[in-house]
KOLFIVEX-810309 format. One line per field, with one value per residue (C-alpha): residue in one letter; x, y, z. Coordinates in pm, whole numbers, plus 50000, padded with zeros to 5 digits. Example, Ala and Ser with C-alpha at 12.3 -4.5 7.8 and 13.67 -1.06 7.14 Angstrom:
BEGIN
rest: (A | S) $
X: (51230 | 51367) $
Y: (49550 | 49894) $
Z: (50780 | 50714) $
# end
This chain:
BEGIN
rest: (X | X | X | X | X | X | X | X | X | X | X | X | X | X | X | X | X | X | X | X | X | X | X | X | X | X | X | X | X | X | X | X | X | X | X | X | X | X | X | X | X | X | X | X | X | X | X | X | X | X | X | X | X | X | X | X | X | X | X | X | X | X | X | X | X | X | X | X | X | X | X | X | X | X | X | X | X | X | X | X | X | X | X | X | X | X | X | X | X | X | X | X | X | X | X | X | X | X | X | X | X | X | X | X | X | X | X | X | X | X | X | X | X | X | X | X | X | X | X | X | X | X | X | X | X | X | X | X | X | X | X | X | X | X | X | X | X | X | X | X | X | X | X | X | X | X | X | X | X | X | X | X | X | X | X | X | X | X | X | X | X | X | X | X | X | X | X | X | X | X | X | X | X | X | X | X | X | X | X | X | X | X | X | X | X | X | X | X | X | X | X | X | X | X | X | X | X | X | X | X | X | X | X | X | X | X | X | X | X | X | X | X | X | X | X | X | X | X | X | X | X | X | X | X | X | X | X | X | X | X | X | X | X | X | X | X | X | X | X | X | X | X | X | X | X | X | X | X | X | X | X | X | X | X | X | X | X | X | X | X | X | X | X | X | X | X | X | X | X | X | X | X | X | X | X | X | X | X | X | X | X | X | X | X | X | X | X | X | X | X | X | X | X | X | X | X | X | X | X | X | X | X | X | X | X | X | X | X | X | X | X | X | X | X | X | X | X | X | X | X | X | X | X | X | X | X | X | X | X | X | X | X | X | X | X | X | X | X | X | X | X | X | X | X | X | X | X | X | X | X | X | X | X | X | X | X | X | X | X | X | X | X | X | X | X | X | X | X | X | X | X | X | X | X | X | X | X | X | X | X | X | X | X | X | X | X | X | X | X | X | X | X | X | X | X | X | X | X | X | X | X | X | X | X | X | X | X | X | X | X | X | X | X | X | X | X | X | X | X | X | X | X | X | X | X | X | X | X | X | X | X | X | X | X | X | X | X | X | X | X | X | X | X | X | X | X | X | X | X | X | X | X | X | X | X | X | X | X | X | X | X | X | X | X | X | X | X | X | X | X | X | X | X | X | X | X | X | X | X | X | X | X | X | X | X | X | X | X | X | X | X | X | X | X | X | X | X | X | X | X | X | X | X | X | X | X | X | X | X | X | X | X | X | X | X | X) $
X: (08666 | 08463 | 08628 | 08482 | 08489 | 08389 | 08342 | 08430 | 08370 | 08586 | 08455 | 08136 | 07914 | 07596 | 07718 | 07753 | 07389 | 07221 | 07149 | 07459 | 07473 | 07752 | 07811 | 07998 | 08130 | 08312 | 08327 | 07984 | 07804 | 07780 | 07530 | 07391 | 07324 | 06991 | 07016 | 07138 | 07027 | 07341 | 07161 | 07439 | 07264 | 07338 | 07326 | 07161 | 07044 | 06941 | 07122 | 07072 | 07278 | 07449 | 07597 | 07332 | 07437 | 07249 | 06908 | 07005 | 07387 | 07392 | 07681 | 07782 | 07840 | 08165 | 08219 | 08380 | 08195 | 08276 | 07976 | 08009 | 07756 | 07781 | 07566 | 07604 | 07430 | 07458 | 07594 | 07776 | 07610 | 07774 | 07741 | 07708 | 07583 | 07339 | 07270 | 06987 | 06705 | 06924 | 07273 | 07519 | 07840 | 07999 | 08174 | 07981 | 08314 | 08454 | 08152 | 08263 | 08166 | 08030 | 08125 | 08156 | 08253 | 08165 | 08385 | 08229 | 08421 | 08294 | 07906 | 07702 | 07399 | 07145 | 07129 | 06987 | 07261 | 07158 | 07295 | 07228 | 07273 | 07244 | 07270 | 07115 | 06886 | 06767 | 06817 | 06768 | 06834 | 06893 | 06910 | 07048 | 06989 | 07311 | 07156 | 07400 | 07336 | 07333 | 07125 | 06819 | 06702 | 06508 | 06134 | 05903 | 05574 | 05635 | 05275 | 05175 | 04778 | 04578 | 04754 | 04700 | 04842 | 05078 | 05057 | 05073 | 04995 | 05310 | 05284 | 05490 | 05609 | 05844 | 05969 | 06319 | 06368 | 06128 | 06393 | 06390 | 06395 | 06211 | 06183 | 06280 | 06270 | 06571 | 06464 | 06221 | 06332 | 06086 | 05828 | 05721 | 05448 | 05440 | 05292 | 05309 | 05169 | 05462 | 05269 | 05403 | 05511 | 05463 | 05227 | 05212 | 05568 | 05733 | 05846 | 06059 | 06016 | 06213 | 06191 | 06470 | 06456 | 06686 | 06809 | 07049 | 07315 | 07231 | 07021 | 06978 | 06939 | 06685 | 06357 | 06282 | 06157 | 05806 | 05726 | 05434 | 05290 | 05120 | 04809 | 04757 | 04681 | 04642 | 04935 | 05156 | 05375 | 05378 | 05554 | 05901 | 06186 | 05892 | 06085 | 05964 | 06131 | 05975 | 05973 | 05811 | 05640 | 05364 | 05437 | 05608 | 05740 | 05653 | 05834 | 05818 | 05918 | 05652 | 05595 | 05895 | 05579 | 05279 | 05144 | 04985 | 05029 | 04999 | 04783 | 04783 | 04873 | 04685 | 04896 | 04762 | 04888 | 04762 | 04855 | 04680 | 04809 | 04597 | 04336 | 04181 | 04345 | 03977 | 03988 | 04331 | 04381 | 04458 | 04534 | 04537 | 04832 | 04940 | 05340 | 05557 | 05554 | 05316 | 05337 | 05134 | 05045 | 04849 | 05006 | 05031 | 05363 | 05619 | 05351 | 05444 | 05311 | 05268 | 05271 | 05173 | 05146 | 04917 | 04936 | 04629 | 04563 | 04312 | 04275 | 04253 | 04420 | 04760 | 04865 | 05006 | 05367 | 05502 | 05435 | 05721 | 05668 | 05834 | 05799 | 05685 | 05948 | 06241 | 06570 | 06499 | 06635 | 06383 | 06356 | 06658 | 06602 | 06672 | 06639 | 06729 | 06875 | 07205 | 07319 | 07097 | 07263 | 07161 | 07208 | 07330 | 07125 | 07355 | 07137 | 07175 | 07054 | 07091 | 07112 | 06839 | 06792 | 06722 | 06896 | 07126 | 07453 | 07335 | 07252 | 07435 | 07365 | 07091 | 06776 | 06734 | 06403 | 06339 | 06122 | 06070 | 05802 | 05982 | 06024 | 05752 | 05981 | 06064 | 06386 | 06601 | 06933 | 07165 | 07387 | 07671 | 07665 | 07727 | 07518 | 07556 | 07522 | 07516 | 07283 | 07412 | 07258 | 06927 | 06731 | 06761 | 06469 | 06273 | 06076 | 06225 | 06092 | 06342 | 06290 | 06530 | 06541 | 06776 | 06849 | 06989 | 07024 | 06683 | 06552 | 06448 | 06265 | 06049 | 06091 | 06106 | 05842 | 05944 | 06112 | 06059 | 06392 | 06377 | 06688 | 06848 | 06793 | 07090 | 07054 | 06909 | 07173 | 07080 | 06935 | 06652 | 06518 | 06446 | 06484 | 06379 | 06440 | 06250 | 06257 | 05907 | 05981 | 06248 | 06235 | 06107 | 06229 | 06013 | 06212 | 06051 | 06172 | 06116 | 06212 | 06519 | 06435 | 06273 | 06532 | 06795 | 06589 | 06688 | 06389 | 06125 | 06234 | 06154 | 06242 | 06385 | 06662 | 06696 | 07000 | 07055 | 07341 | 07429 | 07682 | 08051 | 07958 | 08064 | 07804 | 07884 | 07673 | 07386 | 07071 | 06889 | 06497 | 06403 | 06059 | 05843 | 05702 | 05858 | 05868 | 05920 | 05881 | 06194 | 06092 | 06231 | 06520 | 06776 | 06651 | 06862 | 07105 | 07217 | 07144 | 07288 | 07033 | 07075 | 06845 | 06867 | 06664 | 06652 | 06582 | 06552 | 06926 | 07038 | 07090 | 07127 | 07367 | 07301 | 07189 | 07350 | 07369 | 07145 | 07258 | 06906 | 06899 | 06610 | 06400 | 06448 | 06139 | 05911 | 06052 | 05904 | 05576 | 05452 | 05410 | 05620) $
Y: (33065 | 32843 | 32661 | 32314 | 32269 | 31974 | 31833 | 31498 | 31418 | 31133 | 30940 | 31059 | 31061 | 31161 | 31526 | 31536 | 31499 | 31786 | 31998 | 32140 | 32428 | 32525 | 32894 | 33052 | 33445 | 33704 | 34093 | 34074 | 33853 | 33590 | 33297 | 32977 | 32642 | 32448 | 32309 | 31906 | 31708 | 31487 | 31175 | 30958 | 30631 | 30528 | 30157 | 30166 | 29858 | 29885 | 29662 | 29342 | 28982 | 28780 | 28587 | 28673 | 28525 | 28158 | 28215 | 28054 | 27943 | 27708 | 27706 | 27565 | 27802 | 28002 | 27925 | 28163 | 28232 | 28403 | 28606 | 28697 | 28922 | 29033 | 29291 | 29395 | 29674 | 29993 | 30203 | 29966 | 29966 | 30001 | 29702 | 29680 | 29491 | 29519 | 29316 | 29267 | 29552 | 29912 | 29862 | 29888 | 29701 | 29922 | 30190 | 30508 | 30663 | 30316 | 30100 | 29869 | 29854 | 29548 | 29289 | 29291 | 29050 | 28986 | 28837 | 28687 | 28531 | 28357 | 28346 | 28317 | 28407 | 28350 | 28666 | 28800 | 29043 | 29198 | 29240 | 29590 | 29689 | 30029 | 30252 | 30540 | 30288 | 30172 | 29920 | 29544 | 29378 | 29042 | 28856 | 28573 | 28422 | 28251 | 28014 | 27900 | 27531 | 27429 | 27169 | 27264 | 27432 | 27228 | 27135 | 27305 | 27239 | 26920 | 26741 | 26415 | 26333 | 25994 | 25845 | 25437 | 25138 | 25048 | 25410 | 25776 | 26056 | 26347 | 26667 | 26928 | 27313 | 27369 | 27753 | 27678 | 27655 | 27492 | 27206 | 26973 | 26591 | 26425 | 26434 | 26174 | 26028 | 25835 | 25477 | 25637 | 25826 | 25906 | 26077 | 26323 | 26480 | 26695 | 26488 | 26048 | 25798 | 25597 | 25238 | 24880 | 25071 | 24926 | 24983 | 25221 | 25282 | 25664 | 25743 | 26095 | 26137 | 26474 | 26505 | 26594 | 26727 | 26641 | 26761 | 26693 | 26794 | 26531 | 26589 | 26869 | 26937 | 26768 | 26910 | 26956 | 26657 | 26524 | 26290 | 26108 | 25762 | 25487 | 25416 | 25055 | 24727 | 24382 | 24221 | 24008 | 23878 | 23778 | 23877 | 23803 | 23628 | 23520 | 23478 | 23266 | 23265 | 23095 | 23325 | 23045 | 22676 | 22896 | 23177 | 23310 | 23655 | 23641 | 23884 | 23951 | 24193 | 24378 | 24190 | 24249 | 24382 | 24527 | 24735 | 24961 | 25062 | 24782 | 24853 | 24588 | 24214 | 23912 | 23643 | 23240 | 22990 | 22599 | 22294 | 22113 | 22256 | 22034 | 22206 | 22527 | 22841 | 22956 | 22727 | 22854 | 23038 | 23404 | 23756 | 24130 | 24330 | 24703 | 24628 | 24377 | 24165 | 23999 | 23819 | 23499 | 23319 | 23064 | 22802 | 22457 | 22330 | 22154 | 22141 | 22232 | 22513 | 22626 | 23036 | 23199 | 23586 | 23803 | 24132 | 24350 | 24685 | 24893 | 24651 | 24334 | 24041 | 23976 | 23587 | 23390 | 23353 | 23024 | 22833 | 22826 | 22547 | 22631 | 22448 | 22591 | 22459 | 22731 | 22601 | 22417 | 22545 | 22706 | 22569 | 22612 | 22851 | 22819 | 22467 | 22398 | 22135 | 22254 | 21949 | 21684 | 21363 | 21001 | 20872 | 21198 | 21458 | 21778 | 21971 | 22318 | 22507 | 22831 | 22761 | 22849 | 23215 | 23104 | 22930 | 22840 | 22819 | 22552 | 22286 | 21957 | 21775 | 21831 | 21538 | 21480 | 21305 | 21173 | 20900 | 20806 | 20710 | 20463 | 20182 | 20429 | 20400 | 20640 | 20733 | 20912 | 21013 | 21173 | 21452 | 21619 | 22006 | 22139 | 22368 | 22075 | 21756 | 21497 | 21169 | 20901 | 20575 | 20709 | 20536 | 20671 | 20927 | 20897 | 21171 | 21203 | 21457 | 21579 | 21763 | 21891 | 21965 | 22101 | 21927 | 22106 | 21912 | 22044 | 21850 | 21859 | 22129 | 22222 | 22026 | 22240 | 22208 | 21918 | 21987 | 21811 | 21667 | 21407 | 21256 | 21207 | 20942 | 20738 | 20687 | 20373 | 20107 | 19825 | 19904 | 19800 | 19423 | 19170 | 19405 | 19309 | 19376 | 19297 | 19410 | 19442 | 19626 | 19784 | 20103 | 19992 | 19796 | 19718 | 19771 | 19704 | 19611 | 19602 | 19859 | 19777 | 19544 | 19782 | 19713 | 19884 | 20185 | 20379 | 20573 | 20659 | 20570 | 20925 | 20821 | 20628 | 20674 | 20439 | 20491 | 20332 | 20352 | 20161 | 19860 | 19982 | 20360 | 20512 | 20545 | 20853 | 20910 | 20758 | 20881 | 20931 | 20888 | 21010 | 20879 | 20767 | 20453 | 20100 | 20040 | 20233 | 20200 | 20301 | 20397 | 20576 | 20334 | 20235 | 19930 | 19606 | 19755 | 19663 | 19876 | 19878 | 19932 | 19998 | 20124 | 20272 | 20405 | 20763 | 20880 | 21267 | 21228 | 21142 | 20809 | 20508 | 20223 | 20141 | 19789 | 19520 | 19641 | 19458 | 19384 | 19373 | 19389 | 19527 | 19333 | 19386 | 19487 | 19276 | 18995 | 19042 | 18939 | 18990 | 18644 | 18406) $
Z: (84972 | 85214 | 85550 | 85684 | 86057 | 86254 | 86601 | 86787 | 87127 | 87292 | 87622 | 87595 | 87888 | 87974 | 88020 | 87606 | 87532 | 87410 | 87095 | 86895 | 86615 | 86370 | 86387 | 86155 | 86180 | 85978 | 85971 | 85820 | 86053 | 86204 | 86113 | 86288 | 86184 | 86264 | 86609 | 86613 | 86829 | 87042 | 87240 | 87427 | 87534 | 87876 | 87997 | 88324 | 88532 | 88873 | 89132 | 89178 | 89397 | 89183 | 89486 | 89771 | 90086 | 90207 | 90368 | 90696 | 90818 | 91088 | 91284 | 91656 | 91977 | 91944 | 91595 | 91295 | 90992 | 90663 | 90502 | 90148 | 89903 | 89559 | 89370 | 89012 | 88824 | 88651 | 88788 | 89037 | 89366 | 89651 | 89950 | 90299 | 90608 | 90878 | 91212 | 91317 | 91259 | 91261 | 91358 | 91049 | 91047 | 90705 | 90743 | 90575 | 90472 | 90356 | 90170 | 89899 | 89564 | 89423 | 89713 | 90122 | 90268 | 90682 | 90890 | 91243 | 91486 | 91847 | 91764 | 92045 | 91945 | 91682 | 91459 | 91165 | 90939 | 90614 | 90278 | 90131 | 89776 | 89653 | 89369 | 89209 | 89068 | 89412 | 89684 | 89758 | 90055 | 90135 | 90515 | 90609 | 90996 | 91144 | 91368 | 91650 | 91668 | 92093 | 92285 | 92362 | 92711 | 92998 | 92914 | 93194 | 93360 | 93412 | 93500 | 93652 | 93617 | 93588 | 93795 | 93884 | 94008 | 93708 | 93486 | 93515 | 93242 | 93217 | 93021 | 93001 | 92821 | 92571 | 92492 | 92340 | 91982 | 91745 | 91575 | 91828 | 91740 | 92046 | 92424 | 92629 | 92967 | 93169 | 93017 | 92748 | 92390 | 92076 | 92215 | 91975 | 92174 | 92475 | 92683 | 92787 | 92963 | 93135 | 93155 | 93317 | 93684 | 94011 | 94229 | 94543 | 94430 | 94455 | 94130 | 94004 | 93683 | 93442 | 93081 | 92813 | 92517 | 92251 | 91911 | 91658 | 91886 | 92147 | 92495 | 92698 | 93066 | 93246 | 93378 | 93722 | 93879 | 93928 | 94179 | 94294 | 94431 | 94211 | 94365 | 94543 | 94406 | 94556 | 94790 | 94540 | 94889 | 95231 | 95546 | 95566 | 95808 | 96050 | 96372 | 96683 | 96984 | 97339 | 97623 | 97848 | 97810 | 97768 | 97636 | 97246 | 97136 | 96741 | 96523 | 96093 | 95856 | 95606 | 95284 | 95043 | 94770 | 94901 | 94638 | 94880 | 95219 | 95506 | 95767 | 96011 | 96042 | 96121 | 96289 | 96251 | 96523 | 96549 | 96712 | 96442 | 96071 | 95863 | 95959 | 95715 | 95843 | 95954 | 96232 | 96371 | 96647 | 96554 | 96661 | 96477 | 96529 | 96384 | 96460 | 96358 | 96630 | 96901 | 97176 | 97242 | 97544 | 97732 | 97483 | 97558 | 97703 | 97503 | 97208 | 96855 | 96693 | 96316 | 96290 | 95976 | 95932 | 95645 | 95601 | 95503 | 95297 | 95191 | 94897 | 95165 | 95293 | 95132 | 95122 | 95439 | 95465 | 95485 | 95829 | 96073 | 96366 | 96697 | 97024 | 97329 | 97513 | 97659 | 97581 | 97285 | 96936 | 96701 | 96352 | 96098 | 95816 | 95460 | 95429 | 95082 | 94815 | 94652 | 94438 | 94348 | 94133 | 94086 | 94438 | 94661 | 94772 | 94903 | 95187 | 95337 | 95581 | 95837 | 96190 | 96429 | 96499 | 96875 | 97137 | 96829 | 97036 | 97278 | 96969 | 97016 | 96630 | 96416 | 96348 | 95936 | 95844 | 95507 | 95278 | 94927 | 94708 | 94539 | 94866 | 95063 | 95401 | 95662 | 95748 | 96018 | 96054 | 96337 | 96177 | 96331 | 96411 | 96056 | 95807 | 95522 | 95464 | 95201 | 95215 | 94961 | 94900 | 94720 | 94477 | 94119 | 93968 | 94291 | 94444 | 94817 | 95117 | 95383 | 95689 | 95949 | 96297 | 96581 | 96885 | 97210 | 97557 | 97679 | 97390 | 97011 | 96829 | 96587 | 96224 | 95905 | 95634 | 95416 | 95085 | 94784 | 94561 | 94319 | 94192 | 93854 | 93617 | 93469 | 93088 | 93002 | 93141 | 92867 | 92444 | 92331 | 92345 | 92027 | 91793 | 91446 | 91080 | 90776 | 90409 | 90284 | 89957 | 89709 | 89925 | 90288 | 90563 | 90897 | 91217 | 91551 | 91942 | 92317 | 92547 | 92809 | 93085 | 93347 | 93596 | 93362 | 93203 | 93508 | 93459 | 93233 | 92843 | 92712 | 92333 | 92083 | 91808 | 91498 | 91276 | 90944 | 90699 | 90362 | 90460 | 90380 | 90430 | 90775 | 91108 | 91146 | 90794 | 90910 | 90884 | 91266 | 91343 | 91703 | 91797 | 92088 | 91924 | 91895 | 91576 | 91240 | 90885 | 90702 | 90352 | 90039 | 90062 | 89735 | 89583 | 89626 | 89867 | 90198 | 90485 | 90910 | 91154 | 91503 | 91820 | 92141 | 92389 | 92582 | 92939 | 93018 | 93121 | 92793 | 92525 | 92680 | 92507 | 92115 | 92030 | 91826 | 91411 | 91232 | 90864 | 90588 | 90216 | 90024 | 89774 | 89410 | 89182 | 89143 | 89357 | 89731 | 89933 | 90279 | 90331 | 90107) $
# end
């Protein structure tokens, strides 16, 4: 009688593969069946990221960050971390399976750190920079070349990181190069100059500085605060300060002195100096003399400074300073000035000079001792000169300069003269005058303003025409309607009063002539 056998294998692994035979034995024998082949297929798939940490993770200075990496396969390959080239952050006798996660905490400094994923299959490898975002170092090298009067070239190193925005001075940003020329500076000026550089966390630390001197240009100003004072009838002690711009450096001073200042400066009497003060003498006594000082450099002669006038006299006050108009109306002048820088103390009332163009007269005027004064009584929009000058009880001295004022203008004080109105058409009307009487234009008529409005409407809807002319054509009017018309007349000040409202209807079609 025959026996069946058989053979299952549960779980099977790759172990089971292999060839299998039936053997059968009894007290006769034993016998073997042909060899059967057993295959066990085995899914195998070599590692690979199916969450592979970000190429680059920026982060700021003393931040946390969480690092995660995933890696599937088959087998399941186990995961791990490096920083940087060789140093291993997993734990050899405690390496995850499948996922690691990398916890970093205070980050100071930018680092590479490497995902590694390994099985039987092999290993891949993925990195991932955590760049520590921070403002960006000090540029170096700091340059200055080309230098002239009014520009100079800078350059300069950079060896921080590469993902800066721009560079920038202490009045300059966007500068996208590594070097600039700084333009509109003044000349024979010292100038410091440091660059930052600048990123998307905001500006770094400046440089170290550069300095250096623009180079020289011609004098844009004159000596200053020219001081006279007499040291005899005879004899003057002349002092200044340098001019307030130079534009280069001043290397001596010529000083101008005349009895006679209408005369070209050539003519004047004159002297070089290397200070800032001189002393002249053999003057004539009690005579009054016009200084005037010029600085030079090695580009030339700078311009005079304004004249001062002094008397050689000992005793007698030098000229005020500052002379000067503060308020100016119709009829009132306000003047100011400084008192005398010498023999000040001993002045008893001050001398005020003036005429006018309009009545071309002369006029003087005993002040008290004050530092302002107002002069009333002036014609209207007149050009007026006024000079000043200190008296003591050894006598009068020198006058200042005259200064120019011209008063205000009133508005126009009367409107517009025989003013007429005349419909020529359905849609024009002819409107034409004389100016004010001259005596009440209180100044030059400047303009003129015509106003119109339909009759019954208000004047504050009229319609305004400013012109220079004295008459107008109104056009584009409303046919057979009735329009107001007024005038006035215009000064610089302001309008003057509006004339009488004229009342004018214009024609209907067909129904008008020039001459009727």
């Amino acid at each position: 009688m025959g026996l069946l056998g058989s053979l299952q294998i549960d779980n099977s692994e790759e172990s089971d593969m292999g060839k299998y035979e039936c053997v059968a034995e009894n007290s006769v024998g034993t016998e073997h069946t042909k060899p059967t082949p057993l295959y066990v297929k085995v899914r195998r798939v070599p590692p690979t990221f199916s969450r592979p940490p970000e190429p680059v993770y920026e982060v700021m200075l003393g931040a946390n960050l969480t690092l995660t990496c995933v890696a599937v396969g088959s087998p399941m390959p186990v995961v791990k971390w490096r920083k940087g080239v060789d140093q291993d952050l997993t734990p050899e006798n405690d390496v995850p399976v499948g996922r690691n996660v990398l916890e970093l905490t205070d980050i100071r400094v930018s680092t590479n750190y490497t995902c590694i994923a390994q099985s039987s299959l092999g290993v891949i490898e993925a990195t991932s920079l955590v760049k520590v975002q921070s403002l960006p170092a000090a540029p170096t090298d700091v340059t200055i070349s080309e230098v002239t009067a009014t520009q100079v070239r800078l350059e300069w190193s950079y060896k921080g990181p590469e993902d800066l925005q721009y560079y920038a001075f202490s009045e300059i940003s966007g500068i996208i190069t590594m070097f600039y020329v700084v333009r509109t500076l003044s000349p024979y000026t010292e100038y410091e100059f440091y660059v930052i550089a600048v990123n998307n966390i905001g500006r770094g630390p400046p440089s170290l500085p550069a300095t250096t001197i623009t180079g020289e240009t011609e004098m844009e100003s004159a000596p200053r605060n020219i001081e006279v004072k007499p040291l005899s009838s005879s004899t003057m002690l002349i002092t200044w300060e340098p001019p307030e711009t130079p534009n280069g450096q001043v290397t001596g001073y010529k000083v101008y002195y005349t009895t006679n200042p209408n005369q070209p400066e050539a003519s004047w009497d004159s002297q070089m100096e290397t200070n800032d003060m001189t002393t002249i003498s053999e003057l004539t006594p009690h005579a009054i003399y016009t200084i005037r000082v010029q600085a030079f450099t090695s580009m030339g002669a700078g311009p005079l400074s304004n004249p001062v006038q002094v008397k050689a006299q000992q005793g007698v006050p030098s000229q005020p300073s500052n002379f000067r108009a503060t308020d100016v109306g119709e009829t009132a002048v306000t003047l100011q000035w400084s008192r005398p820088t010498h023999s000040g103390e001993n002045i008893v009332h001050y001398e005020l000079y003036w005429n006018d163009t309009y009545a071309n007269e002369q006029h003087h005027q005993r002040i008290p001792n004050t530092e302002t004064y107002t002069l009333s009584s002036l014609y209207p929009d007149t050009l007026y000169y006024f000079w000043l000058s200190a008296r003591s009880q050894r006598g009068e001295g020198a006058t200042t300069p005259p200064i120019p004022v011209r008063t205000k203008q009133y508005v126009p004080g009367a409107p517009p003269r025989n003013v007429t109105v005349e419909a020529t058409s359905p849609t024009t009307i002819n409107v034409s005058w004389l100016p004010p009487p001259v005596e009440r234009s209180n100044g030059a008529i400047v303009y003129y303003k015509v106003f119109f409005v339909e009759v019954g409407r208000s004047d504050s809807e009229a319609t305004v025409t400013t012109l220079n002319s004295t008459s107008i054509v109104l056009d584009e009017l409303k046919r057979w309607t009735e329009y107001k018309i007024w005038v006035l007349a215009g000064t610089s000040v302001g309008d003057g009063p509006r004339s009488y409202p004229y009342t004018v209807r214009t024609h209907e079609d067909g129904m008008y002539c020039t001459i009727c």
